[in-house]
C-alpha positions in Angstrom: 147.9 334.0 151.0 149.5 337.4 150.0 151.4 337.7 146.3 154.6 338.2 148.5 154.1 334.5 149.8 153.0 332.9 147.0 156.5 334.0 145.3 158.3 332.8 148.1 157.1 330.0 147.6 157.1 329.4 144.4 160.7 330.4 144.8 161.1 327.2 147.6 159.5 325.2 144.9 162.1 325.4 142.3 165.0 326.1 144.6 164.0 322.6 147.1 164.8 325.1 150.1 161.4 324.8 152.1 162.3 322.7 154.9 166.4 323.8 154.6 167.4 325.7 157.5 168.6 329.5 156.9 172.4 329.3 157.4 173.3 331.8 160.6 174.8 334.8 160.4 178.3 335.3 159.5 178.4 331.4 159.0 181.6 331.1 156.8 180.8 329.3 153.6 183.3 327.1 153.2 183.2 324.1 151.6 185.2 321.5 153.7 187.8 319.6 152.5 186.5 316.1 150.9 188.4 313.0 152.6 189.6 309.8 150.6 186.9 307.2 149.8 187.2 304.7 151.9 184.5 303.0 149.9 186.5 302.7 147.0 189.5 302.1 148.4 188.1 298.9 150.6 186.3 297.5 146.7 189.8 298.2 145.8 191.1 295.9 148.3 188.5 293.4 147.9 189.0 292.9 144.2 192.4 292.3 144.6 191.8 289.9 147.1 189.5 288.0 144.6 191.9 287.6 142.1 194.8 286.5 144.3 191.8 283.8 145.1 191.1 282.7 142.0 195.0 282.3 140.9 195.9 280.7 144.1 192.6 278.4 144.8 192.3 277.8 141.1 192.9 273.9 141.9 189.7 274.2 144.2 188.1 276.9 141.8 188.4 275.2 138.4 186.6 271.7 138.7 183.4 273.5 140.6 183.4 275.9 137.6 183.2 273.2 135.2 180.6 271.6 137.2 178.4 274.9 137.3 179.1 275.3 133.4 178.0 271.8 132.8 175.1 272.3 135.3 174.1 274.6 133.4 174.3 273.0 130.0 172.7 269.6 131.6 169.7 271.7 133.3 167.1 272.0 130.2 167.7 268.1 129.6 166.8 267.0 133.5 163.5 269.9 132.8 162.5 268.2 130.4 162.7 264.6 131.5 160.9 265.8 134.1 158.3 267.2 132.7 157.7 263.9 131.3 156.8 262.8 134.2 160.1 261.4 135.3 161.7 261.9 138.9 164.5 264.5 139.1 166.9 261.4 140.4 166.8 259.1 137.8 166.4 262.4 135.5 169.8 263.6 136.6 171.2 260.1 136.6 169.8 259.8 133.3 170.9 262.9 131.6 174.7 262.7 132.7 174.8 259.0 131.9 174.0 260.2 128.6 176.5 263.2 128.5 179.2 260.8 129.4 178.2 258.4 126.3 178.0 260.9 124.0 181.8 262.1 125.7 182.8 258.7 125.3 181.9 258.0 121.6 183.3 261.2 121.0 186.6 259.8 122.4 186.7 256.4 120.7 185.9 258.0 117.2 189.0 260.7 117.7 191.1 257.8 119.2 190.2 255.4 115.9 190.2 258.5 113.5 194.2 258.3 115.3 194.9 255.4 115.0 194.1 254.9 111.5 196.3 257.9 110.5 199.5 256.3 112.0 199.4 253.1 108.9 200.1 256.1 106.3 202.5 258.0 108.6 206.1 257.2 107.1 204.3 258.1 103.7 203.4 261.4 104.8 206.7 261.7 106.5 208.3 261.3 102.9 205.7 263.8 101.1 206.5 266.5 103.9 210.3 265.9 103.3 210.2 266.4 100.0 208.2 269.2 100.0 210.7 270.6 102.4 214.0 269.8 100.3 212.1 271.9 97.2 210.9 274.6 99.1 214.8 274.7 100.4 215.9 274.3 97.2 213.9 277.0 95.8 215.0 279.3 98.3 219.0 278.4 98.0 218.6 279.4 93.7 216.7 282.1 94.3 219.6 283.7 96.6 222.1 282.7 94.8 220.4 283.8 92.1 219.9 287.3 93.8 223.7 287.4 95.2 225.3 286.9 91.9 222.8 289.9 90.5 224.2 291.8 92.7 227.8 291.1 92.8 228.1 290.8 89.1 229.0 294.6 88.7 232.1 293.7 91.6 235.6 293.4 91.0 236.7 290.1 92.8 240.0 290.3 94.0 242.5 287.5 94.9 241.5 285.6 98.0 244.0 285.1 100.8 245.5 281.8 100.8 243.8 279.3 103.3 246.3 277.8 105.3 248.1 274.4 105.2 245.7 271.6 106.7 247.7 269.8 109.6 248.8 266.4 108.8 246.9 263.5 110.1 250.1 262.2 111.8 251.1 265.7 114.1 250.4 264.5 117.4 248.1 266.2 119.9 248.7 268.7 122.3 250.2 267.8 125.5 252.3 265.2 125.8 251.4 263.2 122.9 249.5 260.5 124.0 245.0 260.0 124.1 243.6 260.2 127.5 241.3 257.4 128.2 237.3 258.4 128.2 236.6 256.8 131.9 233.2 254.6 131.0 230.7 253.9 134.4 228.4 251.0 133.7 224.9 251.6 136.1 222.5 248.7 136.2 218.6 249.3 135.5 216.9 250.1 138.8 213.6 250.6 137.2 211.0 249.5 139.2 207.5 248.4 137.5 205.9 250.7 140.0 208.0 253.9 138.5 207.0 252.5 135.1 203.1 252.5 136.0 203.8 256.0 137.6 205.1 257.7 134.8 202.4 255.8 132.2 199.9 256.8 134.4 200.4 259.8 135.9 199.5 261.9 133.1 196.0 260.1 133.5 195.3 260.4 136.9 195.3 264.2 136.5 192.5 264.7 134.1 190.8 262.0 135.4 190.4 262.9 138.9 189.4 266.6 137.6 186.7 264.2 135.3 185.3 262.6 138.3 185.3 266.0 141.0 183.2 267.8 137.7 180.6 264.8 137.6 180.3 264.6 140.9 179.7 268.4 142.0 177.6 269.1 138.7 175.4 265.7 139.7 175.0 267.3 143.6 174.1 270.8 142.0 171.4 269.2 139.8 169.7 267.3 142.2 170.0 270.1 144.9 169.5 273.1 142.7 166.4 274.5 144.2 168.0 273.9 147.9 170.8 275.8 146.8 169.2 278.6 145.1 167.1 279.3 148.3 170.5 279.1 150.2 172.2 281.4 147.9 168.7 283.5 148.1 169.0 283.2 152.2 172.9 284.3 152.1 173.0 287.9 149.9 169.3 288.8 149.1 166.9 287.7 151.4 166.3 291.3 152.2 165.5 292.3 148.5 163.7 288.8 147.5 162.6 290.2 143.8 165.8 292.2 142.5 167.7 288.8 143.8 165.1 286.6 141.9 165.2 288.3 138.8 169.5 288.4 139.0 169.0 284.6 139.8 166.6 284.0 136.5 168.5 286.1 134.3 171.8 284.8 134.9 170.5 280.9 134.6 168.8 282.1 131.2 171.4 283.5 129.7 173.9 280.4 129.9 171.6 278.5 129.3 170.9 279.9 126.1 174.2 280.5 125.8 175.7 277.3 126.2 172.8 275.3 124.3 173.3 278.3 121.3 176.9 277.4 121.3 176.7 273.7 121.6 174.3 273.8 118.3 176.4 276.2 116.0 179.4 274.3 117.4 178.2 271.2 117.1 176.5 272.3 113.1 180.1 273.7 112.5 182.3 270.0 113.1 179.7 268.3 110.9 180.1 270.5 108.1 184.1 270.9 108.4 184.0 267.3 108.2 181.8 266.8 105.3 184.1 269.1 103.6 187.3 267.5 104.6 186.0 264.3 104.2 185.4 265.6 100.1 188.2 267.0 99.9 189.8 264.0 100.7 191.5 264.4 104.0 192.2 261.4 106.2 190.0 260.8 109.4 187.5 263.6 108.5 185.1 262.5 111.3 188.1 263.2 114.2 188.9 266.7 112.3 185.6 267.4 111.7 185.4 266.6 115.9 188.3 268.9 117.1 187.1 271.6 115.2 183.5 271.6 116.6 185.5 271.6 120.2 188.2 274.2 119.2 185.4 276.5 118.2 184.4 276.8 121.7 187.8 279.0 122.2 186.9 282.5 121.4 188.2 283.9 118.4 191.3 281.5 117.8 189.7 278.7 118.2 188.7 277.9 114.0 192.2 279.1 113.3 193.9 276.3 115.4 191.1 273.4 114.3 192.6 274.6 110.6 196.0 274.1 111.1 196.3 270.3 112.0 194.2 269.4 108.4 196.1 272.0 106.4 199.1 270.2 107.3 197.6 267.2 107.1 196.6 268.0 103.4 200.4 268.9 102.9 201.5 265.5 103.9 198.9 264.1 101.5 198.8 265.6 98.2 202.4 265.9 96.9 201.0 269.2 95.5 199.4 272.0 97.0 196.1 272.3 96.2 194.4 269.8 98.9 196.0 272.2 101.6 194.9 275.5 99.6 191.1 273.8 99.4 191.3 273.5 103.4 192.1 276.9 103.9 189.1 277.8 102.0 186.6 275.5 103.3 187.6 277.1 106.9 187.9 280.4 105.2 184.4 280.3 104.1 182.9 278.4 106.9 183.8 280.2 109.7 182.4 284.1 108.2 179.6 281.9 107.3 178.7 281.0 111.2 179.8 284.0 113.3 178.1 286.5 110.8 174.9 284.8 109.3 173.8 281.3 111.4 174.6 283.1 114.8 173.1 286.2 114.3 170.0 284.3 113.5 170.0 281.9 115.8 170.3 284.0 118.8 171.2 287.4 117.9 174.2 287.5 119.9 172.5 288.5 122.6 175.2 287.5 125.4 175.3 291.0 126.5 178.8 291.5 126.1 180.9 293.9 124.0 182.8 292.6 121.2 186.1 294.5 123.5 184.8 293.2 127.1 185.4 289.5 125.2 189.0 290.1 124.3 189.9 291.4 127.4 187.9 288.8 129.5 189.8 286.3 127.1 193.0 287.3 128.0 192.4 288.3 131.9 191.3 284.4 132.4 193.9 283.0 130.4 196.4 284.5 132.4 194.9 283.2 135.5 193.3 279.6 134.6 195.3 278.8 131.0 193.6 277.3 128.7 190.2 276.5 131.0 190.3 279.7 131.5 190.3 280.4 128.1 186.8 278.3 127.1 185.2 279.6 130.3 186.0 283.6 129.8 182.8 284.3 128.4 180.0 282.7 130.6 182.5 283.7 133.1 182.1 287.4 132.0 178.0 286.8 131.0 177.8 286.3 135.0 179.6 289.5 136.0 177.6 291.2 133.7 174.1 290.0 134.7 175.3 290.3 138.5 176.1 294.2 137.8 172.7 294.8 135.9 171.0 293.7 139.3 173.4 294.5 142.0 174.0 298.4 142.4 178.0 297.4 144.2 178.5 295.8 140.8 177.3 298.1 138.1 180.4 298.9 137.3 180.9 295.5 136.1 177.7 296.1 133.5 179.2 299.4 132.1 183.0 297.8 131.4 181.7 294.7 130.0 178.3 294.7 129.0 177.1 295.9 125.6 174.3 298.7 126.7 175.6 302.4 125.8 177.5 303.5 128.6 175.6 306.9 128.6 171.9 307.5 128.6 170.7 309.6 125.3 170.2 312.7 127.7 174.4 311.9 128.7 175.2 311.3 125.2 173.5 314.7 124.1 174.8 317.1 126.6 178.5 315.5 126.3 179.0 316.2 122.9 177.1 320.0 123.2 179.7 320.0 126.7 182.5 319.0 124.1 181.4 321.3 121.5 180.6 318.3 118.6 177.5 319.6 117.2 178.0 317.1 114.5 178.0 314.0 116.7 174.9 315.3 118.3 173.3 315.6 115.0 174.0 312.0 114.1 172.3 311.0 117.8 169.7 313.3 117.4 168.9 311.7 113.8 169.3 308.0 115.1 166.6 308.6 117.8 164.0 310.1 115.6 163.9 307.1 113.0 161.7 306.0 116.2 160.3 309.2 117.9 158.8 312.3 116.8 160.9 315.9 116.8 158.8 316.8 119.9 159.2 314.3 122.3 163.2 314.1 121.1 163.1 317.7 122.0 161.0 317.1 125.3 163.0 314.0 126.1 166.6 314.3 125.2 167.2 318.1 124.8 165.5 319.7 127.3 166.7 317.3 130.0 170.2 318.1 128.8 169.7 321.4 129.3 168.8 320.8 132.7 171.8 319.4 133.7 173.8 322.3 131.6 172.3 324.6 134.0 172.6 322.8 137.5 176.2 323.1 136.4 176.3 326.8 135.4 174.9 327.0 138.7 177.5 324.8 140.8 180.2 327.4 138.7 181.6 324.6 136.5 180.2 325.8 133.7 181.7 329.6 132.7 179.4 332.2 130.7 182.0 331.6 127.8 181.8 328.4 127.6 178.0 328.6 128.1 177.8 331.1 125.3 179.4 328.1 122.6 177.5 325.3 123.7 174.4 327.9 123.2 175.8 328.2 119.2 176.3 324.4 119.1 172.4 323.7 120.0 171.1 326.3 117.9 172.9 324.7 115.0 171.6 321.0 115.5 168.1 322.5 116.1 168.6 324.6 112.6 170.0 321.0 111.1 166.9 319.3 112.3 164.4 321.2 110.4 163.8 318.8 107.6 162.4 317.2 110.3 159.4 320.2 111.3 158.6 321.1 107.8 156.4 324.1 108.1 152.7 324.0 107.1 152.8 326.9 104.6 149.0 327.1 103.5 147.8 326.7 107.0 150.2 329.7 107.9 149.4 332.2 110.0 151.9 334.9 110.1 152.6 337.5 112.9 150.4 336.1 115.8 152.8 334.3 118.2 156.0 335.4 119.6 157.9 333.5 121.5 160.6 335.9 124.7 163.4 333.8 125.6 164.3 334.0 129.2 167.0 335.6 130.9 169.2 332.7 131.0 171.8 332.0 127.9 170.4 328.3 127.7 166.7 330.0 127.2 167.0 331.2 123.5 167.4 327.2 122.6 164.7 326.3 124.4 162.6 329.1 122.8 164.3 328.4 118.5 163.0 324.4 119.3 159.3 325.8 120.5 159.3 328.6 117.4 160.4 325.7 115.0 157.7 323.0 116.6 155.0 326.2 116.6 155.9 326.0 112.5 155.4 322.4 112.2 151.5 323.1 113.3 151.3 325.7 111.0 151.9 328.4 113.4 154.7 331.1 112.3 156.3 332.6 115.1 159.0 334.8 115.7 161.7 334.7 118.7 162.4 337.5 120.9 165.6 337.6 122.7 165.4 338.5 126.5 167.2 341.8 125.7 164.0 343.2 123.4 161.4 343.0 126.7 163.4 344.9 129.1 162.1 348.4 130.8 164.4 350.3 128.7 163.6 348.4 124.9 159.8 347.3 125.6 158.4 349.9 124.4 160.0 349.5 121.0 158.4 345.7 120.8 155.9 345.2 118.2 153.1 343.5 119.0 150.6 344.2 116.4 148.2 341.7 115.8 149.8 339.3 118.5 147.7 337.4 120.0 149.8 334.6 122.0 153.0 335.6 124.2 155.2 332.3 124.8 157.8 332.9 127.4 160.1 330.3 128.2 161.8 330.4 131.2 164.6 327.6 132.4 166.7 329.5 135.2 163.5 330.1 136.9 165.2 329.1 139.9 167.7 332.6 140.0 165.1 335.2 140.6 161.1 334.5 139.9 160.6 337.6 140.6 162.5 338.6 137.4 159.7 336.5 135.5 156.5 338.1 137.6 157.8 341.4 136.5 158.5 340.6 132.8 154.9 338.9 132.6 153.4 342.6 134.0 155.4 344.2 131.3 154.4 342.1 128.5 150.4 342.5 130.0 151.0 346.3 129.9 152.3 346.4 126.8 150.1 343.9 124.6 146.6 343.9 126.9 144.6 341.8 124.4 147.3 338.9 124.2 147.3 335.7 126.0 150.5 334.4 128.1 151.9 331.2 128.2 154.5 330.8 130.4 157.0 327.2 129.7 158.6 326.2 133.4 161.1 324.1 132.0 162.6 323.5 135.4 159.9 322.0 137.3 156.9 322.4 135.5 154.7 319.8 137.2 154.9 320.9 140.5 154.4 324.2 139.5 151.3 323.6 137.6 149.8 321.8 140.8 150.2 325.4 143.0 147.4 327.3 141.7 148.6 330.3 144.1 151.8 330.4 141.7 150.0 331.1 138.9 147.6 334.2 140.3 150.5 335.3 142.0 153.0 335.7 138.8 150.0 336.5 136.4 150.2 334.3 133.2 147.2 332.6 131.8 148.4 328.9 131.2 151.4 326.8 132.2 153.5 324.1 130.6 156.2 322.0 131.8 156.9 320.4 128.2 157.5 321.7 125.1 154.7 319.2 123.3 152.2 320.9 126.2 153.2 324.5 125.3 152.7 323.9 121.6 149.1 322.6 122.5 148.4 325.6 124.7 149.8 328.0 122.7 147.8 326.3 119.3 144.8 326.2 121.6 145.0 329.7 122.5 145.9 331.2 119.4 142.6 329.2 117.6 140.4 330.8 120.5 141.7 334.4 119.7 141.9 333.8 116.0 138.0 332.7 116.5 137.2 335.9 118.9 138.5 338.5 116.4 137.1 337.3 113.2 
């Protein structure tokens, strides 16, 4: 292989133009014009065609939601009465025999807790009334209190006579006499069957919804491996692992979930009602009760459970201070729960954003009402474990999930793009509480810079603008010096230099390999591309060098520029070693042996931890040779 083909090819390596085609001869380069995409106008489509589903089906919809929620809940319970040896039948049968006991002791306490409160009720009437008339009263003195403050400095002047009252005897208008009020007498036509109607027909409602829930949750219990391999069959059975793993994660995380919030929730009514029950409010047990189920509402939920025994406390304790005590215990409880037991319990590891919850809150409310409402976020938990595993739905991960929306190499080479050195600072120090400066360098900066130049080479990124995010990476990598400190008595001054590339994105690359060259005790000193030209090498110094570092990213433009500047650099500084950093592509440079020879350096390094080695390596060796 001739030096002529080893470039070229070294130039298809970088440029990914091997097996392209040569474009033919006065071929007019025109991009053509892009067309609408269909794609996203068809998921367009089919979204809205969901939700007009879900609002109009929601009769349908609802009850086999609940019954997939409470699957969900009731699943752990049938496990583990069947890993005590018990058949999944009477397991199922078993555990929601149990749920509805523990529904229906939950109903006769908050119908007793009811009942009892209705005794005391004119009582509480009275307190409430009074407390009304005072609080009027209070009101109507203070106005008039205010009104005569400010119209004491008025002059009053006579009021206008009020005229003469009519006398009881004028006769009405008309022709003096009373028309007579016509009075229709209808007879009762109601039937006992309109009066069991209207009892029960507020009943029937819930309690057909009741009975659809049971039933559906009891079929998806005893049939939930069936289902799963029908579900499996249906939408992944060409990708049986990524659709396995959506599968597991999804029933994991509401079941943690649920069981998580069924324990704080449950924790949270006993302790409401222990502390209603000292303060001294009626039917603790029923309070204590509401507010374990209110709690399930996101957000809102404590607030309402705290209204009913605030007023409650109002109606009691012809002062204030019961109500004021409620208030607190709430006030106190609830911080106490969502910040400390939760956190602890299970991290809040639902994977949703604090905003995706509000919004996901509101967007079901709208179309289920209050169901909605409880549901929203297991609702939204499934959308987001469905868009971590299905590529269609990722969008629904980066909305509503709680993972950064960019990766750090995004973050970092959006805020150089924006020119916010400062924000990429504060990144830059979050990631090395856990990394060292060298593989952040490797990691996060140099692949931003990648991308900064696959756009300076699509044209969207101008030589101005190149030019200022330049001056916005030198000043982070300046900032982040505290982190290199320099080995001063292991120094070693004037025997590396490091010959930024032709590219404007080169003279970072090459002040973060001078600074991590000082970190191993190696001071070297940057020379701009500028310095090594034909005209202004002669002026270089390079006594005592022994190392030459060039670091090349735009490899990719011209790699003949870089063969040149290597035979240069050789002429001009025989005794000194050359390491050459392809940023770009170093790996599969590194494995062409023919590159090498043909452009003349003596090592290679495709990271900046590599190049630091080699060049700390070579320098030792030369170091060793002259002394």
């Amino acid at each position: 292989m001739s030096e002529l083909d080893s470039v070229a090819g070294y130039k298809d390596v970088f440029t990914g133009s091997r097996d392209a085609p040569p474009p033919e001869a006065g071929a007019a380069a025109i991009k053509p014009v892009s067309a609408p995409e269909l794609k996203t106008l068809a998921g367009v489509a089919v979204g809205t065609l969901v939700i007009a589903a879900l609002y109009f089906g929601q009769q349908v919809l609802i009850p086999i939601t609940l019954a997939v929620m409470l699957s969900f809940v009731l699943s752990p319970v049938v496990n583990l009465l069947q890993r005590l040896r018990l058949w999944r039948a009477p397991a199922v049968m078993l555990t929601v025999l149990a749920a509805l006991g523990v529904l229906g002791l939950v109903g006769t306490l908050i119908g007793s807790q009811a009942a009892s409160l209705t005794a005391n009720a004119p009582q509480y009437a009275q307190t409430i009334e009074a407390k009304v008339q005072g609080v009027q009263g209070y009101a109507v003195s203070r106005l008039a209190s205010l009104s005569k403050e400010f119209g004491s400095g008025r002059q009053s002047g006579p009021r206008p006579s009020a005229a003469a009252p009519s006398g009881t005897g004028a006769a009405p208008a008309g022709n003096g006499q009373r028309r007579p009020i016509p009075v229709e007498v209808v007879q009762d036509s109601t039937s006992p069957f309109t009066i069991a109607k209207t009892v029960l027909e507020p009943i029937l409602g819930p309690l057909e919804t009741t009975v659809i829930v049971l039933i559906v949750a009891i079929f998806v219990l005893m049939q939930k491996e069936d289902l799963r391999d029908r579900f499996i069959r249906v939408f992944g059975s060409s990708d049986l692992h990524r659709t396995t793993r959506a599968l597991d994660d999804a029933g994991q995380r509401l079941s943690k979930y649920f069981l998580s919030q069924l324990a704080v929730n449950a924790c949270f009514g006993v302790v409401i009602g222990l502390g209603l029950w000292a303060i001294g409010i009626p039917s603790p047990a029923m309070w204590g009760v509401m507010a374990g189920l209110l709690r399930f509402v996101p957000y809102i939920g404590s607030f309402l459970a705290a209204v009913a025994p605030a007023a409650l406390g109002a109606a009691v304790d012809p002062g204030w201070g019961m109500t004021l005590e409620v208030v607190a215990l709430f006030a106190v409880i609830e911080p106490l729960t969502g910040y400390v037991v939760e956190p602890l319990l299970y991290g809040h590891s639902t994977g949703l954003s604090p905003v995706s919850v509000i919004v996901s809150a509101i967007f079901w409310t709208w179309l289920w009402g209050p169901i909605g409402l409880i549901m929203s976020t297991p609702l939204t938990l499934c959308l987001v474990v469905m868009g971590r595993h299905v590529k269609s739905l990722e969008f629904f991960d980066v909305l509503l999930g709680d993972r950064p929306a960019l990766t750090p190499v995004e973050s970092f080479y959006q805020r150089i793009l924006a020119n916010n050195p400062d924000e990429a600072l504060a990144q830059a120090e979050t990631l090395l509480t856990d990394r060292p400066l060298v593989a952040y360098y490797d990691g996060v900066v140099l692949e931003g810079l990648k991308l900064a130049v696959e756009d300076e080479a699509r044209g969207t990124i101008d030589p101005a603008s190149a030019t200022r995010m330049t001056r916005s990476m030198l000043s982070v990598i300046n900032d982040l010096q505290s982190y290199a400190p320099r080995d001063a008595a292991a120094t070693v001054p004037g025997r590396v230099i490091c010959v930024a590339g032709h590219g404007v994105f080169d003279e970072a690359v090459t002040a973060m390999l001078v600074q991590l060259l000082g970190q191993r005790g190696i001071d070297a000193r940057s020379v701009a591309d500028a310095a090594v030209s034909r005209e202004t090498i002669a002026t270089l110094d390079v006594t005592d060098v022994g190392v030459i570092a060039i670091s090349y990213l735009e490899v990719t433009g011209s790699p003949a520029r870089l063969r040149y500047l290597i035979r240069r650099l050789r002429a001009r500084a025989p005794a000194a070693r050359i390491v050459v950093g392809l940023w770009p592509q170093g790996e599969a440079a590194l494995s062409d042996t023919a590159i090498q020879h043909a452009l003349g350096a003596d090592h290679y390094a495709g990271s900046l931890g590599q190049a630091v080695d080699q060049i700390a390596e070579t320098d030792a060796a030369v170091t060793t040779r002259a002394a």
